[in-house]
Each structure stands twice: as C-alpha cells, then as structure tokens.
N, C-alpha and C positions, 0 to 999 in steps of 0.2 A: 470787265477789264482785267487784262493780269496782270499782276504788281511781281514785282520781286521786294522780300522781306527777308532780315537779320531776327533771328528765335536765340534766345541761350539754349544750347546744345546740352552744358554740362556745367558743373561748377567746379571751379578749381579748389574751393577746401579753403578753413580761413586762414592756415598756413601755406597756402599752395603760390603758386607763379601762373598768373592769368595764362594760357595758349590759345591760340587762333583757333584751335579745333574747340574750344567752350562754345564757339560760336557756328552758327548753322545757316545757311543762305536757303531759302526755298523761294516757291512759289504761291498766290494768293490770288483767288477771283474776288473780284468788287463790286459789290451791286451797283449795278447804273443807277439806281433810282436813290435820288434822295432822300432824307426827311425833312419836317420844317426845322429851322436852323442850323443845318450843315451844310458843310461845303469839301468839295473836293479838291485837296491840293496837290500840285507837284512839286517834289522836293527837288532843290536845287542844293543845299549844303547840309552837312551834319557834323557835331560835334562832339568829341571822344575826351574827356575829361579823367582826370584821377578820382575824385569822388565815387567813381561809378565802379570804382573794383569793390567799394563797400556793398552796391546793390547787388552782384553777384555771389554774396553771401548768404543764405535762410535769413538771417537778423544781420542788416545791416549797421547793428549798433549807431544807431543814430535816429531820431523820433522821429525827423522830419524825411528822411530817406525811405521809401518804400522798398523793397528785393525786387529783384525781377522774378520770373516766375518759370521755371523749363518748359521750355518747348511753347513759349508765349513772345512776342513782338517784343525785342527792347528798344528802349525810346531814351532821348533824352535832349539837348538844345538842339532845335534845326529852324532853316529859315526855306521859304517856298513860295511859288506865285501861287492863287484861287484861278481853278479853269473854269468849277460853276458854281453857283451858289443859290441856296434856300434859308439865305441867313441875309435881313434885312442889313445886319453891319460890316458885311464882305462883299465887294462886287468883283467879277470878270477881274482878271489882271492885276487883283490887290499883292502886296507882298508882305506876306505874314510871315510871325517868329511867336516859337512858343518854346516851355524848356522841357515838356513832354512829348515831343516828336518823335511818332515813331520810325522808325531804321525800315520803311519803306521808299518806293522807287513812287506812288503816290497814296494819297489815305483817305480817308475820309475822317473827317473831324468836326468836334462844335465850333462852330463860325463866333460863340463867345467867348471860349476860351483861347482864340488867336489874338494875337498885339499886332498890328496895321506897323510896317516900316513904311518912315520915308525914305528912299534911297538917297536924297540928299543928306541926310544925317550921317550918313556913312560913306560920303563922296563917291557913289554907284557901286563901294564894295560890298556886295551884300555879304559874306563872309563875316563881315567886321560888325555885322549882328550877333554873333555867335560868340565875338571875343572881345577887342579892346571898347568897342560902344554895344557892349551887348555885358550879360552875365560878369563877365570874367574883368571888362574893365569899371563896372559898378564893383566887383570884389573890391580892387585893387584902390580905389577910389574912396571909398568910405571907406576901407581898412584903414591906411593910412590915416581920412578923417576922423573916425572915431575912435583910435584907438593908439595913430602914432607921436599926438602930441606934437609935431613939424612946427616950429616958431620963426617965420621969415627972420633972417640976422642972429638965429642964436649957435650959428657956428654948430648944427648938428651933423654928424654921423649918420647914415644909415646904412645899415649890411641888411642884403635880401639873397637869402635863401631859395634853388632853385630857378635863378635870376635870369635865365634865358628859355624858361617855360613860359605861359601863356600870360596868366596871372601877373609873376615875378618881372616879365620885364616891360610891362606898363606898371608896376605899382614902384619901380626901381626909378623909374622918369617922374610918375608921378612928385617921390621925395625930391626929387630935382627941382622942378616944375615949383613946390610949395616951398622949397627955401635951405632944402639939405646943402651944408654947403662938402660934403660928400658924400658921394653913393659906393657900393661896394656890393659887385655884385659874386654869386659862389655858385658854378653852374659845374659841368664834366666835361669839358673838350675844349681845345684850344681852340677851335672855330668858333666856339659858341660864345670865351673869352673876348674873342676880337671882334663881335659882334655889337655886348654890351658896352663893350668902351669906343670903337669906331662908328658904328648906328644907331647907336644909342644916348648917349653920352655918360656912361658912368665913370666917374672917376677913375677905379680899377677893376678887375676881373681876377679872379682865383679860381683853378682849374683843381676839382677837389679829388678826383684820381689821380692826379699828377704831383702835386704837391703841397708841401707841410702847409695844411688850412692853420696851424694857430699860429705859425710864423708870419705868415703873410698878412696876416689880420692884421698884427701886429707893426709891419711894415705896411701897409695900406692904411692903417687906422691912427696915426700917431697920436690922435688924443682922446683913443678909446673909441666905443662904440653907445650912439645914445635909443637909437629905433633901430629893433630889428623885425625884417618883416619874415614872418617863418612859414615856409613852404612844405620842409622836409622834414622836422626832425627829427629824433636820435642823435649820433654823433655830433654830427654838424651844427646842429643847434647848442648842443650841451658848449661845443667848444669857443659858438658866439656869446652865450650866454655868461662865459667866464670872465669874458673880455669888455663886458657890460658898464658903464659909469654907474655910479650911485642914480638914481630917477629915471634909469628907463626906462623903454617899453617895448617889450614886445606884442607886436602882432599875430596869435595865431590864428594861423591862416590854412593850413593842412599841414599833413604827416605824412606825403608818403613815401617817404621809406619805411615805415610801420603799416601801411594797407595792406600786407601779405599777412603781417602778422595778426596770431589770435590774442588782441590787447583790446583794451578799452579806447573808448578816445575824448578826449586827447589822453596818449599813451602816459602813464606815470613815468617821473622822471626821478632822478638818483637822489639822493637823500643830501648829497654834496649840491649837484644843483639848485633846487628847494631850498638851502640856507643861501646861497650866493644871491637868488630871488628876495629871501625877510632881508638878508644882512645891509642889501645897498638898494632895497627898496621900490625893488624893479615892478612893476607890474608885468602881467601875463595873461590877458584876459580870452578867452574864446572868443572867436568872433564869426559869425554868421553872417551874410548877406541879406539871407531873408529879413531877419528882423528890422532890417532899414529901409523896405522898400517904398516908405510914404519921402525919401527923398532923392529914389529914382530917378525922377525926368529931367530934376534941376543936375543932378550931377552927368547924366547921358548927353544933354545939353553942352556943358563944359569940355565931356569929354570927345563928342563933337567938333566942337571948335578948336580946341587942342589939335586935333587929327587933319580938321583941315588948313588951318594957319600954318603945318608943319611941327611945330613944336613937338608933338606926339607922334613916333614912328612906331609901325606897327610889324612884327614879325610874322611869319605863317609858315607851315608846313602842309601843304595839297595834297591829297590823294585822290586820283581819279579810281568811281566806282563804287558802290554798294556790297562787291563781292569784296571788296578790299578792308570793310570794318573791323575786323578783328586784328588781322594784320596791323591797320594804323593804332589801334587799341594801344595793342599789346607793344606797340615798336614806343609809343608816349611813353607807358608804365615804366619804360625800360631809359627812359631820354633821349628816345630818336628824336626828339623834334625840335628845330629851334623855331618857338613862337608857340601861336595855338595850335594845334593839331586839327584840320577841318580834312571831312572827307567831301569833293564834288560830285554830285549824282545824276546834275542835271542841268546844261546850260540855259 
C-alpha cells in the first residue's frame, strides 16, 4: 500500500520561526502483512498543537517530550477507524485515538497502544477526540481543577490567556461552568473577541494587538483578578500577574510566545514579577496533564455531557489534507486559528 507521510525536513533553530518548508511530504510503502498485535488504521483527523514546536528542537527541554528526529515520520494526537486487525482488542471498523499518531494518510500500529472512541462521547464529532473531549479538554479541565482553586459563590475572576485557542477557550467556559462569576478572555483579533464573549459566554474579550491589555483589565476586572489560566506568557502574563488579588492562582499552562525562544521552561520571570507572586501570595504552579491521568475518564465523562447538554461549545479550525500540515502548523504558532486546529485527512 502507499501511504503519503509528513518527515521534519529541517529544524528551525531554538531561536528560529517554525516555516512550512521544516516540513516534507513524501511517499511510503506498507507491508500488507501484519504481525500479531497490529492493526492498520486509517487516519481520518490530526492534530497540530504549540507544544510540538519544542519537539522540533535537538532537546526539547522538557523530560516527558521526545524531539522528532530528520527525515523520520512526525506524529502526534490523531484519531482514525481500524480496516484490519491482528490485535485481539481492535476489531474492523473500531475508532481509535492515540497521542503518538503518526502524520500518515494510513499506519500501521500496536492495536495496544490505541484507546477505542465511542463516537457517542463526542456526539459523532470525531475531531473532538483531539480537542475539547480529547487531550486539550482533559488540559483545560483539571487545570482549572487542580490548580485554579474555582469556589461556586466566591465571586471569583478569571483571566485566560490565549482564550480563543484550543485549550483557552474550553478552560475559559470551564471557570464559567465551575462558578467564575467572571471570565476574561485575551486572544488577537476582533473576531476571535466576539467569539469568546457571543459563542462562548465570557464576560469580556481584549484584543491584545489592538489594545492597552493593562487598561482594560482593569476596566473588565473591577475587583481584580483571582485565577489566571496562562497560555502565553511573557508580556501578557507579567501584565495579568500585576493585576492579581492577594491568594491567587495561576495556572500554568504553556508559553508560547516563548517556544521560539532559547529559555528554559517555564521561561524565568522578572525579579518585579517573582516579588508581586511572595508579596500577595499568589501561587504559580506548573501543571502537566500527564500527571493526572488516573482521573481521565471521570473528567472526559463530564466533559462529555457538557458538550452534549449544550453547555460546552466547541471552536475548530479545519483543514483539508495531509499536504496541508505544516501550513496549518505554522498558521496555529502564529494564531491563525480560532479553536483547535485539526487537519482532515480522511472521511
């Protein structure tokens, strides 16, 4: 069988700006024959995340991140039906999701390393494996649990950073959903503004190329900010961060406006920030997904029912095609997208 496959081409350098041409489309034969416990699938969605500009690094700084490798398959969440199998726990027509999928048109894989969907969990979107009941809304989800402190009735604040990206604008409903009695979201474009506050329900939106982000805080926050869920930081956070009550907390959650750069992560922060953190006693904890995954099902679960009751709306950005990976890549990195970014490969 011939496949068509995505290989990194080249690497952009740890200062560099990801481009299209990093990436490299070819060709690939697949042996018909199985072995025992594989199956071959065909991909039908894939997804293009910020995290994955640290894989295109030699050292991805970060322990649980592998690099990709030149001129080797890059992988990462996809969702796909099984056409055959020699694996006892995958049959004909299952539809599986893993978060090492490789950027092929089909693969061949361990039938035990896939996770079986039900497409009713995702009301027949199977995309939304990939994002708001997949990876991205487990982030959003226990972030907030574990780390934003949310108290139904205590009249909290929350600013989310990023807030009309993947992650940001389920984890901005989420504080909704758990008892924010405002949300505040900080995204770059007026469309993506009227998105979060008309589709979404957040209180206000702040367009952060367009305008003064510590003014508007300010007028969007009138009685400070108590949870912040942080996406991007740099600037943008230092400037939430100033704007902080005594006991908050932030969520971190990624950086990237710092992914180009060659920092540590999470990036160190200014010496005036770090006192505003001791002085009012804010927490700041890293937060990982992985290490929560023993309460995976019960939150997928929720977030499930969320999505189908309505309550929970989910954003997307489509792109048709496998040739089109780097392209949608690199158009995320940059905030082409409002929602998750999924490329389709295959009805």
């Amino acid at each position: 069988m011939q496949v068509q496959r995505v290989v990194l081409n080249s690497r952009p350098g740890k200062n560099g700006v990801p481009v299209p041409e990093n990436f490299r489309l070819e060709e690939k034969t697949l042996a018909p024959d199985l072995k025992d416990g594989e199956v071959l699938v065909r991909t039908l969605y894939l997804s293009v995340d910020p995290y994955m500009r640290c894989r295109m690094n030699e050292d991805t700084g970060a322990e649980y991140l592998a690099p990709w490798q030149l001129s080797e398959c890059v992988d990462g969440g996809g969702v796909g039906i099984v056409e055959s199998s020699h694996c006892p726990s995958c049959m004909k027509g299952d539809v599986v999701t893993n978060l090492n999928w490789p950027w092929q048109t089909h693969a061949v894989m361990q039938g035990s390393a896939l996770q079986k969907v039900d497409p009713q969990l995702v009301d027949g979107h199977l995309s939304y494996c990939l994002g708001a009941v997949g990876i991205t809304g487990l982030t959003a989800l226990l972030g907030v649990r574990e780390k934003g402190n949310v108290t139904k009735g205590g009249n909290q604040t929350m600013v989310v950073s990023g807030a009309a990206g993947a992650c940001g604008s389920i984890a901005g409903q989420i504080g909704r959903l758990d008892g924010c009695d405002r949300v505040v979201g900080i995204c770059g474009s007026d469309e993506k503004c009227r998105a979060l506050v008309e589709d979404l329900g957040f209180s206000a939106a702040i367009n952060y190329r367009q305008e003064n982000i510590s003014a508007r805080l300010k007028e969007s926050c009138p009685h400070g900010i108590d949870v912040y869920f942080d996406n991007v930081g740099g600037a943008i956070s230092d400037t939430v961060i100033s704007q902080m009550n005594t006991g908050g907390h932030v969520i971190l959650c990624g950086q990237i406006s710092q992914y180009n750069k060659d920092v540590p992560y999470p990036p160190p922060l200014s010496e005036e920030i770090q006192e505003t953190l001791r002085s009012k006693n804010i927490t700041r904890e890293r937060f990982i997904v992985l290490n929560y995954m023993d309460k995976a099902d019960a939150a997928l679960c929720e977030l499930s029912q969320w999505l189908k009751s309505g309550k929970m709306k989910v954003l997307e950005t489509v792109v048709d095609g496998i040739g089109n990976m780097g392209d949608a890549f690199c158009s995320m990195m940059r905030g082409g997208n409002i929602g998750k970014q999924i490329i389709k490969i295959s009805e």
